[in-house]
C-alpha positions in Angstrom: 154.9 186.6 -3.5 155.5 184.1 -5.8 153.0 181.1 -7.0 153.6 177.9 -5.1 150.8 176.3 -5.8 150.8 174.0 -2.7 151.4 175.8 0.9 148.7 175.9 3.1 147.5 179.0 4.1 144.7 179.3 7.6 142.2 181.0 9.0 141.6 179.5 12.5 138.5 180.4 14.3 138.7 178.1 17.7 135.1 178.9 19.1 134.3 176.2 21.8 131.0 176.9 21.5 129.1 175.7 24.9 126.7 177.3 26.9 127.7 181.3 27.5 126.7 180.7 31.0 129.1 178.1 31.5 131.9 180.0 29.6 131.1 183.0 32.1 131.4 180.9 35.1 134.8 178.6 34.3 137.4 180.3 35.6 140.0 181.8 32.0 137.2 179.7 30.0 136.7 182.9 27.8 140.5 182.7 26.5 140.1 178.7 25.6 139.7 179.8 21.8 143.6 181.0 22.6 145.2 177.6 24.0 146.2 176.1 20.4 148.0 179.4 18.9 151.3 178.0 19.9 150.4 175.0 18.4 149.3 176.2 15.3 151.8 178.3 14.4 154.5 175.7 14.9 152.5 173.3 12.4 151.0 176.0 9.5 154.3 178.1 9.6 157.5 176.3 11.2 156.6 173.4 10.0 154.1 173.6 7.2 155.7 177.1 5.6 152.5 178.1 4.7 150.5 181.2 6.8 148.5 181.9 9.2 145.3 183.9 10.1 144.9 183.6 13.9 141.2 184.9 15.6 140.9 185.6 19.4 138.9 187.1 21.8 139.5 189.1 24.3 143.1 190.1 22.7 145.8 188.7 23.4 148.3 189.8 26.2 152.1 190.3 25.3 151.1 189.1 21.3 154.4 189.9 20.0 156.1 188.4 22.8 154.0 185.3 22.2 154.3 185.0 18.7 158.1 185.4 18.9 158.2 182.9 21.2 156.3 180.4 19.9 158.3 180.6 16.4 161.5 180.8 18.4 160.7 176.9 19.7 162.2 175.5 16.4 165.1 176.8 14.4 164.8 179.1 11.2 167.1 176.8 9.4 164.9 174.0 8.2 165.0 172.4 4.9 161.8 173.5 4.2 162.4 177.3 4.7 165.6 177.1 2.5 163.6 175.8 0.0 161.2 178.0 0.0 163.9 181.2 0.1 165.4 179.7 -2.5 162.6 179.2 -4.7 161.1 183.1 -3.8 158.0 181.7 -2.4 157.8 182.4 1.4 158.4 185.9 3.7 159.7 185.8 6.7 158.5 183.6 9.6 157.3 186.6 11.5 154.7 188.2 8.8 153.2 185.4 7.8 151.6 184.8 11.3 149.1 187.3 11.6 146.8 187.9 15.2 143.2 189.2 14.7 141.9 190.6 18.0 138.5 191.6 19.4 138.5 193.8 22.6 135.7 191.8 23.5 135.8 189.9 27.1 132.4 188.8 27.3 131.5 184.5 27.6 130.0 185.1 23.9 131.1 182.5 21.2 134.0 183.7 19.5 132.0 183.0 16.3 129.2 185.4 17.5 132.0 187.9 18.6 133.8 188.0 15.0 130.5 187.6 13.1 128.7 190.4 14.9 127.0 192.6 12.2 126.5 195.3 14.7 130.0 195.1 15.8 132.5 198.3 13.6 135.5 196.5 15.0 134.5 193.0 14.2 133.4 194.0 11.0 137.4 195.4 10.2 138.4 192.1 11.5 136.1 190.4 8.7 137.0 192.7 5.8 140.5 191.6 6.8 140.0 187.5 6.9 138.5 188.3 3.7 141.1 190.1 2.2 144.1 187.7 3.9 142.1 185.0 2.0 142.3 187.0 -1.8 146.0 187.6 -0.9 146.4 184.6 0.2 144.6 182.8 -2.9 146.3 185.0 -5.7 149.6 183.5 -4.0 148.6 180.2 -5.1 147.9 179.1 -1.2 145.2 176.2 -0.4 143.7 178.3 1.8 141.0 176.8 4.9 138.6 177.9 7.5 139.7 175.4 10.7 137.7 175.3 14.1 137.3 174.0 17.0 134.3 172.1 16.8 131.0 171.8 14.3 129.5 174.9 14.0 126.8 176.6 11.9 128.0 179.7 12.7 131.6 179.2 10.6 130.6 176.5 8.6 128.2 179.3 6.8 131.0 181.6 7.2 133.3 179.1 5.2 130.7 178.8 2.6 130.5 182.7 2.4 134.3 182.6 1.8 134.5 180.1 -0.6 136.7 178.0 2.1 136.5 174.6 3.1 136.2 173.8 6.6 138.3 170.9 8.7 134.8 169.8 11.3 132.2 167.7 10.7 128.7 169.5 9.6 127.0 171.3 11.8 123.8 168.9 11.1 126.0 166.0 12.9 125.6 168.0 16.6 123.6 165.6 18.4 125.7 162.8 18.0 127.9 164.5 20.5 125.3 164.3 22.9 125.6 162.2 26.1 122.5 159.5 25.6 123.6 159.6 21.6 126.8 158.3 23.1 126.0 155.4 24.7 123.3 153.9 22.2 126.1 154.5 19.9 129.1 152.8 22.3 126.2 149.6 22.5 125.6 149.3 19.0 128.9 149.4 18.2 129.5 146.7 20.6 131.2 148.1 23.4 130.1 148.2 26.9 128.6 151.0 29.2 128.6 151.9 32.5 124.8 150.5 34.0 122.8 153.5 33.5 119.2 155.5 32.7 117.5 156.4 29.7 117.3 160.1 28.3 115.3 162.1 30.7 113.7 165.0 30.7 112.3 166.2 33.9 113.1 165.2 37.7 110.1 162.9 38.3 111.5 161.1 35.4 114.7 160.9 36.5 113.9 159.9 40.0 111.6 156.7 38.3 114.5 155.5 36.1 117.3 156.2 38.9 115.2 153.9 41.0 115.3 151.1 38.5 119.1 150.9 39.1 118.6 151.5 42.7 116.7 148.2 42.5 119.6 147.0 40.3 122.1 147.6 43.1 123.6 150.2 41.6 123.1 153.4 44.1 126.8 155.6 43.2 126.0 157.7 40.4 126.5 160.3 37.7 124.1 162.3 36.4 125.3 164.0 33.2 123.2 166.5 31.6 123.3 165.4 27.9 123.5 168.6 26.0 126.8 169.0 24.0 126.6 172.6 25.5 128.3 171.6 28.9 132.2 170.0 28.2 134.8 169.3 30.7 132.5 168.1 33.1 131.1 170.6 33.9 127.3 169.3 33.4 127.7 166.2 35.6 126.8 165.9 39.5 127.7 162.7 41.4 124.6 161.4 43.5 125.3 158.7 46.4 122.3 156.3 47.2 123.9 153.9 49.4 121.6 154.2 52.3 118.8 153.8 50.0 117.3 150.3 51.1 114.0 148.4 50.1 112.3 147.1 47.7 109.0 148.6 47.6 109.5 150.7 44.1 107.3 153.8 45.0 109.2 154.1 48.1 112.8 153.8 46.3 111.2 156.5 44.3 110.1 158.9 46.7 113.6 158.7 48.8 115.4 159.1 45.1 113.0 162.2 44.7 113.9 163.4 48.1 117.9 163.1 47.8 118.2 164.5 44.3 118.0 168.3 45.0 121.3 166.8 47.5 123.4 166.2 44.3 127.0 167.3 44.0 127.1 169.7 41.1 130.7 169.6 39.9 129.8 173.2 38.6 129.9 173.9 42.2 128.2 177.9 41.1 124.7 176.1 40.2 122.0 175.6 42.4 120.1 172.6 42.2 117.3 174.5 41.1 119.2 176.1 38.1 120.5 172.7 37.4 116.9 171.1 37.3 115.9 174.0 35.2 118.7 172.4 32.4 117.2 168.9 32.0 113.9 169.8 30.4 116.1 171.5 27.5 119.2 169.4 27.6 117.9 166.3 29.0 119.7 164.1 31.2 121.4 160.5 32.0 122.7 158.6 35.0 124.9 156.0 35.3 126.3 154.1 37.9 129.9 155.2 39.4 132.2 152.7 38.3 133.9 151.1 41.2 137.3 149.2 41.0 140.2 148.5 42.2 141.9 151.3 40.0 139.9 153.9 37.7 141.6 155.7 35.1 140.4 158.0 32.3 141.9 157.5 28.5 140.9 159.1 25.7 140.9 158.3 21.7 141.6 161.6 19.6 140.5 160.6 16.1 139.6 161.9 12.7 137.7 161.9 9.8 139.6 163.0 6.4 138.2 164.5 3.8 138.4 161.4 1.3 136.2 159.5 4.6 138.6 157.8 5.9 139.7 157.5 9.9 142.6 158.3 11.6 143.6 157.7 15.2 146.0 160.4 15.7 146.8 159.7 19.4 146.0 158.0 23.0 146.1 159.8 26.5 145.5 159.5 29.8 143.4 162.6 31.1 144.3 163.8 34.2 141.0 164.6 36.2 140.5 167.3 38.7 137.5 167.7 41.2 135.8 164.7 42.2 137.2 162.8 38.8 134.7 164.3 36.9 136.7 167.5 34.7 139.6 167.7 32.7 142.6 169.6 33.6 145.2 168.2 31.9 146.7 164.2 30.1 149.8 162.0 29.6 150.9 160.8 26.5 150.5 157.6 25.1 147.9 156.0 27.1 148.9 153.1 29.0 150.3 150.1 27.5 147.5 147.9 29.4 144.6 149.2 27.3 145.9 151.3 24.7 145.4 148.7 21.8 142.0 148.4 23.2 141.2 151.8 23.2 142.7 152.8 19.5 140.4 149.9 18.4 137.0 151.1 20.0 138.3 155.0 18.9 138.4 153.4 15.2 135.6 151.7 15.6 133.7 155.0 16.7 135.2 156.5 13.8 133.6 154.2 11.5 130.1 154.5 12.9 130.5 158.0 12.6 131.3 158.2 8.7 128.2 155.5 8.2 126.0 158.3 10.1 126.9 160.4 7.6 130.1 162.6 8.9 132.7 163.6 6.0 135.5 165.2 8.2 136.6 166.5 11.4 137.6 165.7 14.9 136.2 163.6 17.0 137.3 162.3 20.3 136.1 159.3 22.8 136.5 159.0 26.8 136.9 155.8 27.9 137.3 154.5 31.8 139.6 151.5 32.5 138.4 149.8 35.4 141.0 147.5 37.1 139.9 144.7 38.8 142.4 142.3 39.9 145.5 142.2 36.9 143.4 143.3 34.0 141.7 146.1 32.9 138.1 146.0 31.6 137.3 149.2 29.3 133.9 151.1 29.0 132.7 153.4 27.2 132.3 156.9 28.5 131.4 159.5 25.8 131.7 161.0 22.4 132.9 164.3 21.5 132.1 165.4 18.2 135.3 168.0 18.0 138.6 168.7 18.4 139.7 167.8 22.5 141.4 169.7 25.2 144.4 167.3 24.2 144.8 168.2 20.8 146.3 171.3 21.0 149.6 169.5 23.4 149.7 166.5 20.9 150.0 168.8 17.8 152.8 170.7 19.7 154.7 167.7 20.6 154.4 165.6 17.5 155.2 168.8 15.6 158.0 169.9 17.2 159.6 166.5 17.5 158.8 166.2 13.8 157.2 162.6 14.0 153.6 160.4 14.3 153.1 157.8 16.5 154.2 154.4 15.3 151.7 150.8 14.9 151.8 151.1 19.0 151.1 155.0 19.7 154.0 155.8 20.6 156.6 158.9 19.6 159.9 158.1 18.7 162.2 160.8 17.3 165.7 161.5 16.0 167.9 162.4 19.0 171.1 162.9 20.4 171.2 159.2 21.9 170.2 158.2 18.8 166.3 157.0 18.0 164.5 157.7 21.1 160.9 157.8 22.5 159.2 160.8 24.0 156.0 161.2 25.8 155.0 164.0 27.7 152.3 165.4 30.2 150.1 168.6 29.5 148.0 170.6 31.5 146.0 173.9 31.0 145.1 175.0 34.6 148.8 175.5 36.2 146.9 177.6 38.9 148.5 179.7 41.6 147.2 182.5 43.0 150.8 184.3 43.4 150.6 184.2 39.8 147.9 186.9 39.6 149.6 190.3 37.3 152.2 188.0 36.1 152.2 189.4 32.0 152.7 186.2 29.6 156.5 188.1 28.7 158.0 187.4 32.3 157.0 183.6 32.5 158.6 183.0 29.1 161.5 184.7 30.0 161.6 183.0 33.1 161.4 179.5 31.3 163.5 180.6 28.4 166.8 181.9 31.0 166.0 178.1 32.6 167.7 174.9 32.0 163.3 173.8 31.7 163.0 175.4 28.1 162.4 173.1 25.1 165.6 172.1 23.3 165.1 171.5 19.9 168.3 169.3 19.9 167.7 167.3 22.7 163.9 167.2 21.9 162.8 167.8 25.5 161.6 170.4 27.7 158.6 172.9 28.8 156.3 174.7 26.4 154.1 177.0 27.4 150.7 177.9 26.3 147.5 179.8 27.5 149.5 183.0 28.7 147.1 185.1 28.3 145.5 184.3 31.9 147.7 185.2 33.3 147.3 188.1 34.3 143.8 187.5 35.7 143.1 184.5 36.8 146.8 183.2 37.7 146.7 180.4 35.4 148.4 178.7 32.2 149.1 175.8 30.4 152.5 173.6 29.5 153.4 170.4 27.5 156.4 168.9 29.4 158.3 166.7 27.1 160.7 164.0 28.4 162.3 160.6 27.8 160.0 158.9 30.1 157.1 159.8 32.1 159.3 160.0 35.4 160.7 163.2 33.6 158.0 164.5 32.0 156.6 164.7 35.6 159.4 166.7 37.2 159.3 169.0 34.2 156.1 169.9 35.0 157.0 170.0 38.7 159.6 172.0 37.9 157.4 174.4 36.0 155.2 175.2 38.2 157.8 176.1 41.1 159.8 178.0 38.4 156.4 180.3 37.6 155.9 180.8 41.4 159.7 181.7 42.1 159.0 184.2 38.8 155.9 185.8 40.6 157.6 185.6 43.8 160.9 187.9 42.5 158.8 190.8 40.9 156.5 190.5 43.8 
């Protein structure tokens, strides 16, 4: 292979690395680390030329298939791979995207499942990264260690490589936390739900949940404010509305009393179990916004390496359960508070880099409270890390070949001429009739329909997260249309085109 001297060459780790526990009880939670390979490959290899290292476990179903599938989604004819044939300098597509599997099912880290010393088949795996990377380096390749989130784990794994890596140290962790959020959202300047300090025991939490009893606040959240528990999945909603007085030790005592009532939106806790978490992780509450309308965007931002910030997109999330987990978002962010939100995500970004952070991805959750004609927006939380909306952003953007413009917004070159694009994404496309589906059938299914991507047309389904399948009867798509009435019925579309799959080879 010949000397380039500039493509990019990966090694992507994607641990989400929150509590085992958790990852054992979320339904598919164990394949997350898989959700961005489609992703990935489209921007290191369609796009980027350069090659990629992929690491996942358990393995992945139908690989091949996959692979094939996800470099079929854009056209072998680019510029950039005729440039590259004609210089010498790149293989084909298909061997420079290389899977690294673990047999290894278990709600362990993907870091502690590829780093495991005791491990013969995860020490192969290693020796292989390692020796991708020499090959990869005495190609002339710039050649990097990306994950999902900080991590001491990989970042020492990096260093042991020689490899930079593309999140923010692993010293940084706590500003991810919940409480760290919010003194961090008021000294920046913008406002916060009413809510508790950091707690770190029930009778604590009933004294300070009393104080905004007393406020008039009695709908609440409680969020546990460990960055171990993500999409939710640490909150409980409390209601307090028949909570009168004014006596304070009697609000406390009927607080004390309804706690262990809380709704758990990890509905597989106890209360017990859950109590048991806040002398280790702590805990907030705050009151339940009330409006007229409540929505739920998020700022995806990031750090560079030279310090500077980026905001690389706006969403809407789309929030399952009692409004409290992710399950999916809409791209851009409505017009009505997006300017708002990419100024508070900058200004996050800012206070982060004073505090100390180099690089990496960050992401902030906002709610947009609607009251009368305008919208007033709060700030939710912080997430130190890459976002369950990255992975459909980087798809879309990459496989229309564009960036937002000033306002957020994606416009590419189309048949009808420059056109904008948004598009809705989910990862929990959930049917039980899906159950044995294999990852092959659904892509052939989409790929025979009129729903597949069209590279020409720039809209259409893309599927990720196929590897689910199988088990749990789930998966994941980025439905690209001209406006959000289509992207919509794409995804509509999709899912009754996955159950009419299951339903034929019934």
């Amino acid at each position: 292979m010949a000397v380039t001297g500039n493509r990019r060459a990966v090694v992507s780790v994607q641990s989400r690395e929150c509590s085992p526990e958790l990852l054992e009880r979320l339904s598919g939670s164990t394949l997350f680390p898989e959700r961005p390979v489609g992703a990935t490959i489209v921007a290191v290899v369609c796009r980027g030329g350069g090659t990629l290292l992929y690491v996942t476990a358990p393995r992945m179903v139908d690989a091949d298939r996959q692979v094939e599938y996800f470099l079929g989604l854009l056209p072998e004819d680019r510029a950039e791979d005729r440039a590259e044939d004609r210089a010498g300098g790149s293989p084909p597509r298909r061997e420079r995207v290389v899977i690294g599997s673990l047999d290894d099912s278990s709600p362990r880290w993907l870091s502690d499942k590829l780093l495991d010393p005791t491990n013969a088949e995860a020490t192969r795996l290693r020796a292989a990264v390692r020796d991708f990377v020499t090959t990869e380096r005495q190609a002339g390749a710039e050649v990097e260690l990306s994950y999902f989130e900080p991590s001491r784990h990989l970042q020492d794994y990096a260093t042991a490589l020689g490899l930079p890596g593309d999140q923010a140290d692993a010293d940084h962790i706590p500003l991810g936390t919940k409480s760290a959020g919010r003194a961090m959202f008021r000294t920046i300047g913008i406002d916060v739900p009413a809510g508790t300090p950091l707690c770190h025991d029930v009778g604590a939490l009933a004294e300070a949940v009393a104080d905004l009893v007393l406020a008039g606040r009695r709908r609440l959240v409680l969020k546990l404010s460990s960055t171990a528990y993500g999409a939710g999945m640490g909150n409980a909603t409390l209601d307090l509305t028949d909570v009168t007085g004014t006596d304070r030790a009697g609000v406390v005592r009927a607080v004390a009393e309804r706690l262990p009532g809380s709704h758990l939106v990890d509905g597989k806790l106890s209360w017990a179990e859950f109590a048991a978490l806040i002398a280790r992780a702590g805990i907030v509450a705050e009151e339940f916004v009330e409006a007229d309308e409540l929505r739920s965007p998020s700022f995806q931002g990031r750090v560079t390496r030279g310090g500077d910030v980026e905001c690389v997109s706006t969403h809407d999330q789309v929030l399952g359960g009692v409004g409290l987990t992710y399950v999916g978002s809409s791209f851009p962010a409505d017009a009505a508070y997006r300017a708002t939100v990419v100024e508070y995500g900058l200004r996050v970004g800012r206070y982060l880099v004073e505090r100390g952070v180099t690089t990496g991805d960050y992401g902030v959750d906002f709610i947009a409270a609607r009251r009368g004609d305008a919208f007033q927006v709060l700030g939710c939380e912080l997430n130190l890390r890459a976002t369950g909306t990255r992975h459909g952003f980087v798809m879309a953007s990459q496989l229309l070949d564009t960036l937002p413009d000033v306002d957020g917004r994606l416009f590419t070159d189309a048949p009808e001429g420059r056109s904008e694009r948004v598009y809705q994404a989910s990862d929990a496309i959930t049917d039980p009739t899906l159950v044995g589906m294999t990852p092959g059938r659904l892509i052939d299914a989409v790929e025979r329909s009129p729903l597949r991507y069209d590279h020409v047309r720039r809209t259409g389904t893309v599927l990720h997260m196929l590897s689910a399948l199988p088990r749990y009867g789930k998966f994941g798509a980025v439905c690209i249309g001209r406006d959000a009435v289509e992207a919509a019925e794409l995804m509509r579309r999709t899912r009754d085109l996955a159950r009419d799959a299951a339903a034929r080879t019934a």
